[in-house]
N, C-alpha and C positions, 0 to 999 in steps of 0.2 A: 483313671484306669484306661490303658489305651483300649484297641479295639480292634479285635483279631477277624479281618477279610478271608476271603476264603480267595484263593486267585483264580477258579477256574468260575469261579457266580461273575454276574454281569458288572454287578461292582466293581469286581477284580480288575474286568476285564476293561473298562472303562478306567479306573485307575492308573492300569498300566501304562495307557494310551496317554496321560500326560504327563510319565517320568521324562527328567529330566536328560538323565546322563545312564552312560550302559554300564550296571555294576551288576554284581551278584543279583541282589535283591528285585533286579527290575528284569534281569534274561532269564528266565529257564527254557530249557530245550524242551520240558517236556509239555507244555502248555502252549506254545510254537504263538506266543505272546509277546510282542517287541515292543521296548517305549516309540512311541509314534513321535516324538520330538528332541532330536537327539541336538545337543550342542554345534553349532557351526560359526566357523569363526567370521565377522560379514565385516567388512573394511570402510562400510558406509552406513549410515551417515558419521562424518568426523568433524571433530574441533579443530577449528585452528585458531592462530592468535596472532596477535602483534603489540608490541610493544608500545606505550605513550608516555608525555612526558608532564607527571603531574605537579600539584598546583604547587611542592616545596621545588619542584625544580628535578628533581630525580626521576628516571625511568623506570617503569613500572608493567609489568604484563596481568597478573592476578592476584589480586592484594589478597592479604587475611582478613578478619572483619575485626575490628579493635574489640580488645575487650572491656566489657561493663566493669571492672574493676580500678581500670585509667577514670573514669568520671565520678565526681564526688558533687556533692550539693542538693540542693530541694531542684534542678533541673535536671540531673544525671538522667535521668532515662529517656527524657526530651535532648539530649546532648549526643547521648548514644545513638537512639534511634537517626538523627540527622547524621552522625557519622558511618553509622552501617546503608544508609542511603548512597552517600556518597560512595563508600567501596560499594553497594553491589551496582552504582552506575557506570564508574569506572570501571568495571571487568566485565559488564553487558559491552561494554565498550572495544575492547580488546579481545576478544569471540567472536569465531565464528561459524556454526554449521554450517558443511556442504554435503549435499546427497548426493552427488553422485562425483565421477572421476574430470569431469567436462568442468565444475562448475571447481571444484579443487584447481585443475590448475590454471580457471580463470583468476583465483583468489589468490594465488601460490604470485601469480604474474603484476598484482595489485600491492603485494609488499607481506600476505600473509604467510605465516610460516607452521609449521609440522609441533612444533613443542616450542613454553614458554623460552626456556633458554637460547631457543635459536631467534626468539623471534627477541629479545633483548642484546643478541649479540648482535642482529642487523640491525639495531636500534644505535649500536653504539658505532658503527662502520658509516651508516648514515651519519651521524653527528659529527665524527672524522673525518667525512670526505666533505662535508658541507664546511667547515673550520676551515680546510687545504685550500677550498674554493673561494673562500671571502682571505685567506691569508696572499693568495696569489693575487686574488683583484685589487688588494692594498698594496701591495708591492707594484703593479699593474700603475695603478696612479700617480702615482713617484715619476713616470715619464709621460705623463699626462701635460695639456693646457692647464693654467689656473684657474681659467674658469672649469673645467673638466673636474680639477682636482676640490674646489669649491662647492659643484653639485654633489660631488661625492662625498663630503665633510656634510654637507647639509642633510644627505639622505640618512648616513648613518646615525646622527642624531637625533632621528626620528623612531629607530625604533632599538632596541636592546639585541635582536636578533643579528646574523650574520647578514651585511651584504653584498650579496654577491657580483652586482650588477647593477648600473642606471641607465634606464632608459634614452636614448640620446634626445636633445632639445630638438626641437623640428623648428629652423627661420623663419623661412615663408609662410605666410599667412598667420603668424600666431598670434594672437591675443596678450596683450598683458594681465596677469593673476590666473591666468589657464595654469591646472596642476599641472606638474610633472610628478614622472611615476620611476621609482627605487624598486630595483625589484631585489625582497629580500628573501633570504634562504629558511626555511620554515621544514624542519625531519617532517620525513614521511612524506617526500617526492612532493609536496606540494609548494608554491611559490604563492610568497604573497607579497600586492603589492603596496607600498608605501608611498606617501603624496607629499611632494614638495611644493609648496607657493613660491611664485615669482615674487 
């Protein structure tokens, strides 16, 4: 059975004081009684995100969580459970809160973006431009020394990634079995590098 307040008793009048939004029921002019918390729209704190590239290979911002219907067997819910691990680690992953307008577009400048789809489109313009980069540097080796062209055969067989670039041998003074270092192209502005044995 609801429960009829009276708006002008202390109830009322405390009531009021926490509506939410200005509608009929919360202004009357004759009570001179305003909801004390009115809707405002605040732009902070925000999500941002970015795209990564998961373990089947494919790009990803925020998964769904698979459902318990995909697993069957006397381990199904130890199968599930370890898979919805992994989606919510992967999308802790790809988030990120900023509070305030400073720290946004420190993160905006680090590779994050405003919404999933934008930050999967610079996911894929990364991938693009990193491909153009190891397709030039292959073309690049074609007028290379054979040993030039050699280290570079050797680098890229080291790792499945693009590479974009070998460190050059240094003469003087070098040790024999001192690494050299492939520096290969890895999304997401980051370079990693890769070790060649003499």
């Amino acid at each position: 059975m609801p429960v009829v307040i009276n708006p002008v008793s202390e109830v009322g009048k405390e009531l009021r004081k926490w509506e939410q939004h200005h509608t009929a029921y919360s202004i009357d002019e004759n009570y001179e009684s305003k909801p004390g918390n009115p809707y405002q729209y605040r732009e902070f704190p925000k999500m941002l995100y970015r795209a990564l590239k998961r373990s089947n290979g494919q790009a990803g911002c925020q998964l769904s969580p698979p459902p318990l219907a995909l697993f069957s067997g006397p381990s199904a819910t130890d199968e599930w459970q370890r898979a919805m691990l992994e989606v919510e680690t992967f999308n802790a992953s790809t988030r990120k809160i900023v509070p305030d307008e400073a720290q946004e577009r420190l993160a905006i400048g680090q590779g994050w973006c405003l919404s999933q789809q934008a930050a999967l489109d610079q996911f894929e313009a990364n991938e693009r431009a990193l491909g153009n980069a190891a397709a030039e540097a292959a073309h690049a080796v074609k007028r290379m020394s054979p040993a030039a062209q050699e280290e570079y055969a050797a680098a890229e067989q080291l790792t499945d990634a693009h590479v974009t670039d070998v460190r050059p041998a240094k003469r003087r003074g070098r040790k024999r079995g001192r690494p050299r270092k492939a520096i290969v192209a890895v999304s997401g502005g980051r370079e990693h590098d890769g070790l060649q044995e003499e």
